[in-house]
C-alpha positions in Angstrom: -0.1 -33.9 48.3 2.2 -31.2 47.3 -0.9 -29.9 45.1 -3.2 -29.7 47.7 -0.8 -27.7 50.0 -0.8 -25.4 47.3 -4.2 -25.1 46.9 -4.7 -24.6 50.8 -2.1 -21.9 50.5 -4.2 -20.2 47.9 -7.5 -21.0 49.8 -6.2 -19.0 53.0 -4.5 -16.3 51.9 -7.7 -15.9 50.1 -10.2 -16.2 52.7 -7.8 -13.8 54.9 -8.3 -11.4 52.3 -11.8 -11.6 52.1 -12.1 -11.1 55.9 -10.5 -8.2 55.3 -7.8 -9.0 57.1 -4.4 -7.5 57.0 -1.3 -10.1 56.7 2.7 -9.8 57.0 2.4 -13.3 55.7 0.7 -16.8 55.5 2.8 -20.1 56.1 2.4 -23.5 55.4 4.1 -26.2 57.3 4.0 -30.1 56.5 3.6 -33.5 59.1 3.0 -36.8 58.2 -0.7 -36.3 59.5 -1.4 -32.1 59.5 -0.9 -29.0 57.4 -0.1 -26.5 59.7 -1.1 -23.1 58.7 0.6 -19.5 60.5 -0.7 -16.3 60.0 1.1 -13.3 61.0 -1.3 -10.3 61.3 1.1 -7.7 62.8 -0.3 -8.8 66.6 1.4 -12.2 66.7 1.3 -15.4 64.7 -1.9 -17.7 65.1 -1.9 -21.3 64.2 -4.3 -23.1 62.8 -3.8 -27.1 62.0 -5.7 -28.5 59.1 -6.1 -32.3 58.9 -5.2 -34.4 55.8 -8.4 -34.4 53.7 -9.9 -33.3 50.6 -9.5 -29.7 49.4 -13.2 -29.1 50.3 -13.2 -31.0 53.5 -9.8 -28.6 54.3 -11.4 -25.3 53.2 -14.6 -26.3 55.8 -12.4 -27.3 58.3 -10.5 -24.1 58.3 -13.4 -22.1 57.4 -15.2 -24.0 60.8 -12.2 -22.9 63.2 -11.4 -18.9 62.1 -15.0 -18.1 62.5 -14.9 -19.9 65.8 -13.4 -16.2 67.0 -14.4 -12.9 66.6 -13.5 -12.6 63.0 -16.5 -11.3 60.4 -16.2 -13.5 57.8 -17.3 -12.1 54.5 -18.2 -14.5 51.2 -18.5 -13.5 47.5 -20.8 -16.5 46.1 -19.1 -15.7 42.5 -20.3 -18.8 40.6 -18.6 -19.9 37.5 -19.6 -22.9 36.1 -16.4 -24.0 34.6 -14.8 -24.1 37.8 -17.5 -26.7 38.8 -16.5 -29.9 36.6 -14.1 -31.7 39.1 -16.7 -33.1 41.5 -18.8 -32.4 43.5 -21.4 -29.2 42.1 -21.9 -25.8 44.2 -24.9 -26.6 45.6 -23.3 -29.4 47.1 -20.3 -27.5 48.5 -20.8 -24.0 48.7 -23.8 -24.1 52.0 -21.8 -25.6 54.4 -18.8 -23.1 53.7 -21.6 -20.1 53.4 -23.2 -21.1 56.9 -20.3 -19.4 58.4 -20.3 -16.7 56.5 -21.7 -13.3 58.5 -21.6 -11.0 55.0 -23.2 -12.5 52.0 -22.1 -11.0 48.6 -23.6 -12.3 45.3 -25.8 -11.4 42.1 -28.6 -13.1 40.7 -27.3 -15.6 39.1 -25.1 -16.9 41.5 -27.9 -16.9 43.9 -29.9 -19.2 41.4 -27.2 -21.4 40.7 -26.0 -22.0 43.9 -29.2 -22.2 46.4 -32.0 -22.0 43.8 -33.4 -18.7 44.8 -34.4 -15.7 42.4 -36.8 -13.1 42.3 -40.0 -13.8 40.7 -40.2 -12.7 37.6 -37.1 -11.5 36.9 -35.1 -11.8 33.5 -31.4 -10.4 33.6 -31.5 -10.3 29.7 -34.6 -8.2 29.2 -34.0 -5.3 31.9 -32.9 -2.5 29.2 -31.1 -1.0 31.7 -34.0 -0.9 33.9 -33.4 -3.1 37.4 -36.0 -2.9 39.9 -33.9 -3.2 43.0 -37.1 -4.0 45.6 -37.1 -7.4 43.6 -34.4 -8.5 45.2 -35.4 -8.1 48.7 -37.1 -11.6 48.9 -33.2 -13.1 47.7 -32.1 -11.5 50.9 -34.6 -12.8 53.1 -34.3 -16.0 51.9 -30.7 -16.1 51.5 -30.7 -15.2 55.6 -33.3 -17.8 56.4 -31.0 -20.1 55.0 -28.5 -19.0 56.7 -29.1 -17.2 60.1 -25.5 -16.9 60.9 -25.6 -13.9 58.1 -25.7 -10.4 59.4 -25.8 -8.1 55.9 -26.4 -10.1 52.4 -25.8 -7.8 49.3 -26.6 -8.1 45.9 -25.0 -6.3 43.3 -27.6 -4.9 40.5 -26.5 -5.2 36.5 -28.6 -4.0 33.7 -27.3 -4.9 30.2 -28.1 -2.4 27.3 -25.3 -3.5 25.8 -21.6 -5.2 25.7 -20.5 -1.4 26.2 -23.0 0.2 28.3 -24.5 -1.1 31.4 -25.8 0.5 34.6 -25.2 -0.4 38.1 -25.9 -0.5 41.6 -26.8 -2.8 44.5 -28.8 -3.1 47.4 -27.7 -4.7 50.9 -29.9 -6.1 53.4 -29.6 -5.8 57.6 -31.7 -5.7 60.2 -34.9 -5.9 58.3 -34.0 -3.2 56.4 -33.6 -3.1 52.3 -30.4 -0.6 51.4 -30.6 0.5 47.6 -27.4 2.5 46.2 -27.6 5.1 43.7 -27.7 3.9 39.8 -25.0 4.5 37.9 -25.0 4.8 34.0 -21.5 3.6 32.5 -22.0 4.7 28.9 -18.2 3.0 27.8 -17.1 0.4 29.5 -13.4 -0.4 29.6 -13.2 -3.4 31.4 -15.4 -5.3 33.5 -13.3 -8.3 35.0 -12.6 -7.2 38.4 -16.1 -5.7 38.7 -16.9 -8.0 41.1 -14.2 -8.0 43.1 -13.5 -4.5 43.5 -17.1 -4.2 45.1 -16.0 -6.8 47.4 -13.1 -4.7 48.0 -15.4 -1.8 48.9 -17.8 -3.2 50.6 -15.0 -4.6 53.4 -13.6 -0.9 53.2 -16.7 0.7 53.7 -18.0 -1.8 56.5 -14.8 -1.3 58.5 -15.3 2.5 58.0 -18.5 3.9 58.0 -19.4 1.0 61.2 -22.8 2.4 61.5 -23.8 3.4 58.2 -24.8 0.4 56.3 -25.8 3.1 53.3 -22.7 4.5 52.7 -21.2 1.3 52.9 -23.0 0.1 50.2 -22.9 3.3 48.0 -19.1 3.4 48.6 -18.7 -0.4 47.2 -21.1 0.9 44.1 -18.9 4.0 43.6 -15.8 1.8 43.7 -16.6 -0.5 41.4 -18.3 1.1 39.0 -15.0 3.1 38.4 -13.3 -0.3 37.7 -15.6 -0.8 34.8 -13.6 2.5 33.1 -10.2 0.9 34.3 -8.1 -1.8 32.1 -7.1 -4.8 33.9 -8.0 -6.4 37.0 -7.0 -4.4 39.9 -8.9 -1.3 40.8 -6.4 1.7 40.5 -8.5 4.6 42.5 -8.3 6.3 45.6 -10.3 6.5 48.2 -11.1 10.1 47.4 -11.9 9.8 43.8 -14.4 7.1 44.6 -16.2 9.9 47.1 -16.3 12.4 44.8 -18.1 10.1 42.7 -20.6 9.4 45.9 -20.8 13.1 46.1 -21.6 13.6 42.1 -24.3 15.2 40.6 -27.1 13.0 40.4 -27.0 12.0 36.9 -25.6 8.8 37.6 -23.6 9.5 34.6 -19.9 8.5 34.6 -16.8 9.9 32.6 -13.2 9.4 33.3 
């Protein structure tokens, strides 16, 4: 029990974060028959009491009641398959979670793995550096026909020249409407865990700031993370400025740091 108290903790103060939602704190409190869950979000405390289940049938549960409000609720698919050996497989778990989901963030592969959609024709390992981002459109549309609580679905663009030297970009999809970001060239790579999430990062940044500008939203996630990639470690150590300067660069796409 005590371990999957702990994991609940983790789960919420995760999915807080994802919502982008700012926190003084998360509590847990035990009964024989509830895990009682307080979040303090500088306008009160809110309550939220999870039933003694599974993990998974915990995380829906929860997931089911904050999106009951007016919260967006944003989800980065992320698969890794190593994290998928206990049980039950993503595909089996990750569409009811992702049905209340009203920002979809993924890449190709976690599409694939997950749901079972991919562009046609496309092969991450033979791009060269060269990734069509109109291809990806039809992963949007399907991803939102699967699930028509989604408002934006964005997918973030990789191509692999080599271990070093990648480009990147992303395209994000609303209204009927296909977003594509600049491409960036990263010529030496520092680091690329925390790729991922700093984008996520962005994306919630720029969402909540630019509120009618889907565009810049997405460029500033691309900018944002494509500065982790020249950044040791996990956590993305830039300002808000440096990442517009690099929206407002020259055009090469070219980054140096």
């Amino acid at each position: 029990m005590k371990k999957i108290l702990a994991n609940i903790l983790v789960l919420c103060t995760l999915c807080f974060s994802s919502c982008g939602i700012v926190t003084k704190g998360v509590e847990v409190e035990q009964s024989n028959e509830y895990t009682k869950i307080i979040l303090d979000n500088f306008e009160g405390k809110k309550k939220i009491e999870i039933p003694h289940k599974s993990p998974n049938e915990s995380g829906l549960y929860y997931s089911t009641n904050i999106t009951s409000g007016s919260v967006t609720v944003s989800c980065d698919l992320n698969y890794r398959k190593n994290l998928w050996k206990y049980g039950k497989t993503a595909s089996e778990v990750m569409p009811e979670l992702v049905a209340g989901c009203d920002v979809i963030l993924g890449n190709e592969e976690d599409a694939e793995k997950v749901f079972g959609i991919k562009p046609e024709g496309f092969d991450v390992t033979a791009t060269h550096g060269e990734v069509n981002a109109a291809e990806f459109e039809s992963v949007c549309t399907q991803l939102m026909a699967k699930f028509p609580r989604a408002r934006k679905v964005i997918i973030t663009l990789r191509g692999s020249i080599n271990a070093n030297h990648n480009t990147w970009g992303g395209v994000l999809y609303s209204n009927g409407v296909l977003y594509q970001s600049p491409r960036y060239d990263i010529t030496h790579i520092v680091d690329r865990v925390g790729g991922g999430d700093s984008f996520m990062g962005g994306l919630i940044y720029g969402l909540l700031t630019y509120t009618d500008d889907d565009q810049k939203a997405l460029d500033f996630a691309v900018a944002a993370s494509c500065l982790k990639h020249t950044i040791f470690g996990d956590f993305n150590q830039v300002t808000v400025a440096e990442v517009e300067n690099l929206m407002k660069g020259d055009g090469s796409g070219r980054v140096s740091r």
